[in-house]
VOGU-3710 file (C-alpha; in Angstrom, 3 decimals, decimal comma):
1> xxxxxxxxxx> 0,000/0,000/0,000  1,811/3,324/-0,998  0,245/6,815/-0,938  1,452/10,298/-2,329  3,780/12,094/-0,464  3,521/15,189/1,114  5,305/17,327/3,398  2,527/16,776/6,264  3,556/15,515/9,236  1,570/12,255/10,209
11> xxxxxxxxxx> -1,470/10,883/8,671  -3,765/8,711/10,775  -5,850/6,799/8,637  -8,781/5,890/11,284  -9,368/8,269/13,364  -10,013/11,483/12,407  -8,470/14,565/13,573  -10,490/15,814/16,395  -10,054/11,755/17,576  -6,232/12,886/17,155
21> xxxxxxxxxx> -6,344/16,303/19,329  -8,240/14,119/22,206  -5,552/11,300/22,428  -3,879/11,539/25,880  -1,504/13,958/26,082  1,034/11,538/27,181  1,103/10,439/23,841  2,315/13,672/22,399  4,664/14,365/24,857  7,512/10,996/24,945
31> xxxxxxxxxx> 9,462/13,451/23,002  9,488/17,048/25,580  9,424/20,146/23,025  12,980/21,262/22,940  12,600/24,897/23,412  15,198/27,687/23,189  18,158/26,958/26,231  19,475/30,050/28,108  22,304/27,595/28,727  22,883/27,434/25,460
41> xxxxxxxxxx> 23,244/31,080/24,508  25,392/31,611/27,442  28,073/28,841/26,807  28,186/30,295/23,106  28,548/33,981/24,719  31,349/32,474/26,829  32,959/30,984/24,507  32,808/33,776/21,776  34,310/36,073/24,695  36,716/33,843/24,935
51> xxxxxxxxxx> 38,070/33,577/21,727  37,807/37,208/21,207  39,686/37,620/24,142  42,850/35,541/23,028  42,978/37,522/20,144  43,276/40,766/22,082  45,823/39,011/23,657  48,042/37,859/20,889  47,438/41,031/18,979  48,810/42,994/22,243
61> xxxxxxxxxx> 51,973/40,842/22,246  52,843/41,912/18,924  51,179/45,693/18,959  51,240/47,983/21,915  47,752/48,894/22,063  45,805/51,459/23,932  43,628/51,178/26,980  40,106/50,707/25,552  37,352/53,386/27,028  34,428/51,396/28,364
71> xxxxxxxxxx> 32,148/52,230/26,157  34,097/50,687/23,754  34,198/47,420/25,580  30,085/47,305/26,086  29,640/48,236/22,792  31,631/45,004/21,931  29,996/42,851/24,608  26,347/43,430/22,694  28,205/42,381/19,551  28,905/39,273/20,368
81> xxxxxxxxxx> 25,982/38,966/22,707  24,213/39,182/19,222  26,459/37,255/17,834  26,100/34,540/20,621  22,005/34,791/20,079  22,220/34,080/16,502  24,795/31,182/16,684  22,471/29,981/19,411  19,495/30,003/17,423  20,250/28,886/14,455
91> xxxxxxxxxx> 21,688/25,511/16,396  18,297/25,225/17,663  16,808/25,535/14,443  19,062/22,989/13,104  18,540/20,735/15,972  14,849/21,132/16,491  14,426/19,878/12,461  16,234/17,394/12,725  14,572/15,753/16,213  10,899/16,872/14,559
101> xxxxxxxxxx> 11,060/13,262/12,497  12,243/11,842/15,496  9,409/12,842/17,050  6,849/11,897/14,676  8,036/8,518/14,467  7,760/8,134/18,046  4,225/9,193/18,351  3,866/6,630/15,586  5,353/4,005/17,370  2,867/4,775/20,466
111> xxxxxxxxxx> -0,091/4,315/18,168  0,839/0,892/16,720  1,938/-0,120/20,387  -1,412/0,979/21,273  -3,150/-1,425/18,611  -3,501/1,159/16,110  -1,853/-0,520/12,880  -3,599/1,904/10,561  -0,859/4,688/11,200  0,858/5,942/8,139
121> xxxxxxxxxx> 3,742/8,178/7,887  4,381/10,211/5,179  7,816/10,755/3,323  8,781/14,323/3,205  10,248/13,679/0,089  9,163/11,646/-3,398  11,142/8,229/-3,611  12,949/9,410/-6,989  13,626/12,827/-5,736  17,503/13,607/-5,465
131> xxxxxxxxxx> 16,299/14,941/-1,946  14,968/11,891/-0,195  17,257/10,698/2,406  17,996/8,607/5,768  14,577/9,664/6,885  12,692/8,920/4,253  14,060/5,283/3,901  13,191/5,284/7,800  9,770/6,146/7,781  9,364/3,676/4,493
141> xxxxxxxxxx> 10,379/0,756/6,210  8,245/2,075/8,937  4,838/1,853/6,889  6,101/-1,484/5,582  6,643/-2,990/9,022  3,302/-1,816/10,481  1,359/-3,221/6,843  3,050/-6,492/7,917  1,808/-6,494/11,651  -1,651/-5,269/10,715
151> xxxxxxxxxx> -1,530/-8,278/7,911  -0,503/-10,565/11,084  -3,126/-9,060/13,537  -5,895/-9,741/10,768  -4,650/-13,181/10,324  -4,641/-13,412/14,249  -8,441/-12,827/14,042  -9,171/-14,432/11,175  -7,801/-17,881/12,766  -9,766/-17,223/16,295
161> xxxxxxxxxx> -12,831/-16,755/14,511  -12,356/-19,820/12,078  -11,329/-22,107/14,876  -14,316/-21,041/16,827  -16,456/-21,486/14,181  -14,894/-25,156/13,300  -15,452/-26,122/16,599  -18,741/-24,510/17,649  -20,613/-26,535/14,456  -19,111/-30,441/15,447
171> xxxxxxxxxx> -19,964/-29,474/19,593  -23,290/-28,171/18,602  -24,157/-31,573/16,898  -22,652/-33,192/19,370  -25,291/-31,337/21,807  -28,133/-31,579/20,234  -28,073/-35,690/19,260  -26,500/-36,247/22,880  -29,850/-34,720/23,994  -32,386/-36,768/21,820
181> xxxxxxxxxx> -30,459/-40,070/22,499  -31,287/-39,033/26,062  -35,199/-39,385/24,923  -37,332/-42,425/25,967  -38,907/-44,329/23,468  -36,103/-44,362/20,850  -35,952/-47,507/18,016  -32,899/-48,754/17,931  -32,917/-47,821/14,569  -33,102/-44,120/15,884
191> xxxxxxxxxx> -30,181/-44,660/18,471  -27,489/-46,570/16,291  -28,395/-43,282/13,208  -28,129/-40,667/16,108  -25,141/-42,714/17,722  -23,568/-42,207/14,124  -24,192/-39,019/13,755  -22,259/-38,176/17,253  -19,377/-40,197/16,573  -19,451/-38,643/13,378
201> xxxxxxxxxx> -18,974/-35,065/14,774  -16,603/-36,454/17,289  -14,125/-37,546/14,772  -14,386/-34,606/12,946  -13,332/-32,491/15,869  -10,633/-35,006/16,818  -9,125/-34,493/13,253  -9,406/-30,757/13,215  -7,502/-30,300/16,320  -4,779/-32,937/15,143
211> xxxxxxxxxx> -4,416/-30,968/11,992  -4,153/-28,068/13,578  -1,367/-29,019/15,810  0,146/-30,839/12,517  -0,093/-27,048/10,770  1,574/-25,550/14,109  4,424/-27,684/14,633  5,312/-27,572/10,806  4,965/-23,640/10,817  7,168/-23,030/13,901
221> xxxxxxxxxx> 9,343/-25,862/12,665  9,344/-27,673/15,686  8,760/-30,654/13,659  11,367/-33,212/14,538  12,166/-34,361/10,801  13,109/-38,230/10,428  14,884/-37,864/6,569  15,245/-41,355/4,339  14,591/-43,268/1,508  11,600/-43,115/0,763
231> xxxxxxxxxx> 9,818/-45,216/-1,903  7,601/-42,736/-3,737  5,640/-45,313/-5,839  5,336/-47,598/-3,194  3,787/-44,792/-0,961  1,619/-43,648/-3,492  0,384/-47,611/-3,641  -0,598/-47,872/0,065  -2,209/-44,695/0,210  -4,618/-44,864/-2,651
241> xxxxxxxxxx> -5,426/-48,790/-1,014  -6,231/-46,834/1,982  -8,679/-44,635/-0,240  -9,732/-47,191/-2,862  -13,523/-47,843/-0,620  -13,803/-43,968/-1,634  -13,002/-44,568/-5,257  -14,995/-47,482/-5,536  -17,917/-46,017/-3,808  -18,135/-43,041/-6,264
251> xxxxxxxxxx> -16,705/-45,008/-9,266  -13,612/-43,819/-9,763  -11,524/-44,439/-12,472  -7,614/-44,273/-11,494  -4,996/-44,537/-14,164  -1,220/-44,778/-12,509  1,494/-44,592/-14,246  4,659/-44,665/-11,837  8,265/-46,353/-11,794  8,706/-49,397/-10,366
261> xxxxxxxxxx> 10,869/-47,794/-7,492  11,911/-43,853/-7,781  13,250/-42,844/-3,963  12,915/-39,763/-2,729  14,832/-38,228/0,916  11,991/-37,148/2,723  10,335/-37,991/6,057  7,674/-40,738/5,443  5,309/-38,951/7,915  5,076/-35,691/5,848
271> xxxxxxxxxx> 4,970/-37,414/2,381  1,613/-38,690/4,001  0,430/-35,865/5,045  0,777/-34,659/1,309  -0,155/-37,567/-0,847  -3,700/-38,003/1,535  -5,005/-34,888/1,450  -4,179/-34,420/-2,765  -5,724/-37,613/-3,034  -8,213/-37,203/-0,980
281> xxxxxxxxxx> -9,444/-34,208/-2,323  -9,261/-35,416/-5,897  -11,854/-37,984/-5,225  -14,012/-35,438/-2,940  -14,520/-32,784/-5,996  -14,266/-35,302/-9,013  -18,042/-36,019/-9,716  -19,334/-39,916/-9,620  -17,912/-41,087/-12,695  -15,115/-39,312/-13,169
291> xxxxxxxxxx> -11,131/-39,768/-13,547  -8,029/-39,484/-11,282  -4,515/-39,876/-12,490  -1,139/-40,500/-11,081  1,500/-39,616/-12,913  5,181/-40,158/-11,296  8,548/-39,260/-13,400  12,340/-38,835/-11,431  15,078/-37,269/-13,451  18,905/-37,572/-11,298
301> xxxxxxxxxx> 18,076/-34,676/-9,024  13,896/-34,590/-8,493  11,177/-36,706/-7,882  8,124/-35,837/-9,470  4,422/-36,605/-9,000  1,780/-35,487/-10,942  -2,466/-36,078/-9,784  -4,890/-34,722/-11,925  -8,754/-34,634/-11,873  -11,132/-34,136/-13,904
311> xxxxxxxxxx> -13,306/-32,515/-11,438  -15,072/-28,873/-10,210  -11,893/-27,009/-11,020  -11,307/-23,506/-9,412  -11,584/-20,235/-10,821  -8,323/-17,924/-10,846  -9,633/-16,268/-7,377  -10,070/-19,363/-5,415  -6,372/-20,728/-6,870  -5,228/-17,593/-5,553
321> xxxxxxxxxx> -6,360/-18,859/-1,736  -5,811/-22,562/-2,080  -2,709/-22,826/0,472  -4,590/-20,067/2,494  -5,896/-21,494/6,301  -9,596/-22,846/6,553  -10,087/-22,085/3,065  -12,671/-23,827/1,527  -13,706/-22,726/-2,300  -16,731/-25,311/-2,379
331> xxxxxxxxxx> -18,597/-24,663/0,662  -20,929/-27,755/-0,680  -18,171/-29,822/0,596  -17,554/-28,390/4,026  -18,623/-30,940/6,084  -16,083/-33,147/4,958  -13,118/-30,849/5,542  -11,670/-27,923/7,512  -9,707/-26,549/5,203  -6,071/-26,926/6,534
341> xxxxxxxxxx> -5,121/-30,005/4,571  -3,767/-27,884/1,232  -2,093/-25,493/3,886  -0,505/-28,481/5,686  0,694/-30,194/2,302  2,417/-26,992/1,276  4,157/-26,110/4,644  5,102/-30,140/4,291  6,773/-29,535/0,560  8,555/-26,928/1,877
351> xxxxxxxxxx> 10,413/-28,133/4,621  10,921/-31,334/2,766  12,861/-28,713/-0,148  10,261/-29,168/-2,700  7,900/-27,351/-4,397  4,019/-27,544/-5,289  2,057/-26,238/-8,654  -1,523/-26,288/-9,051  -3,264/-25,419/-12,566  -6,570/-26,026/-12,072
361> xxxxxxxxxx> -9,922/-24,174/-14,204  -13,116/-23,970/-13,511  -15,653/-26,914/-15,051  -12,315/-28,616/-16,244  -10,456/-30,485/-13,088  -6,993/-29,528/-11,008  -3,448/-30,608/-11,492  -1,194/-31,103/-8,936  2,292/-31,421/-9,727  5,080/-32,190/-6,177
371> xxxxx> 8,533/-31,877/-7,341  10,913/-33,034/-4,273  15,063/-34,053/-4,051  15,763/-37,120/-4,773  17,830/-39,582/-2,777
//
C-alpha cells in the first residue's frame, strides 16, 4: 500500500483529527518540546568572549595597544551577545528539524503499540527525488513494518474466529443428538443413526484439532524431521489402497502410471500428510464417474508426482487462496473438511525442499504437480 507524499507531518488513517487532538496527552509528549536553552546562549557567549579575548591578547603581544574606554568594551559585549544569540538560534533551528522526524516517528510508534496498525507516515520527500534521504528510507520501512503487523493481527483474528467457528458446528451436533439419544422411546434404529451421527462429529473435531497441531508444529518448525529413503511409488500404492472404498464407492476411475521404485529423501510422515489430502481431495470434488490420475517421473536430481482430476476445477480467485488457512472454495463440501489439509501439504513440501504447482480451471479439473530431491 503506498500513498502520495507530502510534506505533512503524520497521517492517521482511522481516526479522524479531532479523535487525534483528544488522544492523551502523554502520547504527544515521549518526546518534551525542545525549546530555546538560556544555557545554550550563554556557553556560546562564553565561549565567543573567549576567543575574542585571546585575540586581544596575541594582537597585544605583537602591537602595543591602547587602553580601551568602556564604552568601547560594552559596545563590543552586545556584539557578540548578538552574535552569541544568533549562533544559538540557528543551532536550535538545526537541531529542532532534525529531532521533529524523530518525534513523529515516536508518536507513531505509540499508536501501533497501542493497537492502532492503521498509522501511516508520510515521506517528506518523493522516492525518486535527489532529496529523499535517511529519513525517508526510515519512515518507508516504517509503513512497511506496520502493513506487515496489521496483515498478522488480521490473520490473528481471522484464525480465532475460524477455529471457533470449526469447533462450535461439530460441539453443537454433538449437543443436540447427545440430547435426543437421552429421549425415551427411541428404536434402535433411531439410536445406532443418532449414535452415528455423534461419533461422526466427534471424529471430525478429533481431526481438526490434530491438523491443527500438525499445521503448528510444521509452521514453527518444531517438527522433529526423520529424513530417508523413501519409496515414492510404493507410498503412493498404500495410500490410494487406503482410499480405494472412496473410489470405488463413487466409481472412480484411477490410471497410474509410476516407476517401479523412484526414492525420494523425505520424512515418510510428511509425504503422508501430502499424498492423503491431494488424493483425498481429488476424489471429494471429481463427480461420480469421473477420472483421477497418477502420474510419477524422477530425473537424477527430483522426484516428481503429478495427480490430476477431472473434477469442479477452481476459478483464478479461489487458486489464488488454495494454500490459504480454513479455506474452503466449495462450501458444498464443508462438512467433509476444515480446510487446513492444502495449507498443511504446502508447509510439508517446503520443509521437505520441494515445491508444489496447481493449474486447475473452472468446469475442467486440477493438477497437482510435487517436485521433491531425490535420494
Amino acid at each position: 500500500m503506498r500513498r502520495k507524499s507530502s510534506v505533512e507531518a503524520l497521517q492517521i488513517h482511522g481516526p479522524d483529527a479531532s479523535e487525534m487532538e483528544a488522544l492523551p496527552r502523554k502520547r504527544s509528549m515521549r518526546i518534551k518540546e525542545r525549546r530555546f536553552a538560556p544555557s545554550t546562549f550563554i556557553w556560546t557567549f562564553v565561549i565567543l568572549c573567549s576567543l575574542a579575548g585571546c585575540q586581544a591578547l596575541i594582537l597585544g603581544s605583537y602591537v602595543k595597544l591602547p587602553s580601551f574606554p568602556p564604552l568601547f568594551i560594552a559596545g563590543m559585549t552586545g556584539y557578540w551577545a548578538i552574535v552569541a544569540g544568533i549562533v544559538s538560534f540557528i543551532s536550535y533551528r538545526q537541531v529542532r528539524r532534525r529531532l521533529e522526524p524523530v518525534h513523529r516517528f515516536s508518536e507513531a510508534s505509540q499508536l501501533v503499540a497501542d493497537g492502532d496498525f492503521s498509522v501511516y507516515l508520510d515521506p517528506r520527500h518523493l522516492p525518486e527525488s535527489k532529496d529523499w534521504d535517511a529519513d525517508d528510507e526510515m519512515f518507508k520501512d516504517f509503513n512497511i513494518m506496520v502493513e506487515a503487523l496489521g496483515s498478522i493481527e488480521t490473520m490473528k483474528n481471522d484464525f480465532v474466529v475460524n477455529v471457533s467457528h470449526e469447533i462450535k458446528t461439530p460441539l453443537a451436533i454433538i449437543q443436540s443428538y447427545s440430547q435426543l439419544l437421552g429421549k425415551p422411546g427411541l428404536s434402535d434404529e433411531q439410536r445406532m443413526h443418532y449414535s452415528e451421527i455423534v461419533t461422526s462429529a466427534t471424529k471430525r473435531l478429533g481431526q481438526f484439532v490434530t491438523n491443527i497441531l500438525k499445521l503448528s508444529k510444521m509452521e514453527n518448525q518444531s517438527i522433529d524431521l526423520q529424513l530417508e529413503d523413501c519409496d515414492i511409488p510404493r507410498q503412493l500404492t498404500d495410500i490410494v489402497l487406503g482410499l480405494s472404498d472412496g473410489f470405488d464407492a463413487r466409481d472412480i476411475q484411477l490410471d497410474i502410471d509410476m516407476d517401479d521404485t523412484a526414492l525420494a529423501k523425505a520424512d515418510s510422515g510428511l509425504l503422508e500428510i501430502i499424498w492423503g489430502n491431494i488424493l483425498g481431495n481429488a476424489m471429494k470434488f471429481t463427480e461420480p464417474g469421473g477420472h483421477v490420475s497418477i502420474r510419477q517421473s524422477s530425473d537424477d536430481s527430483m522426484v516428481s508426482v503429478e495427480i490430476r482430476d477431472d473434477g469442479c476445477g477452481m476459478s483464478s480467485d479461489e487458486l489464488a487462496h488454495v494454500f490459504d488457512k480454513f479455506y474452503q472454495a466449495d462450501t458444498s463440501h464443508a462438512a467433509q473438511g476444515n480446510g487446513l489439509g492444502m495449507a498443511m501439504v504446502h508447509r510439508a513440501v517446503e520443509l521437505l525442499g520441494g515445491s508444489i504447482t496447481i493449474h486447475s480451471e473452472r468446469g475442467k479439473g486440477t493438477e497437482v504437480q510435487v517436485r521433491l530431491p531425490a535420494a
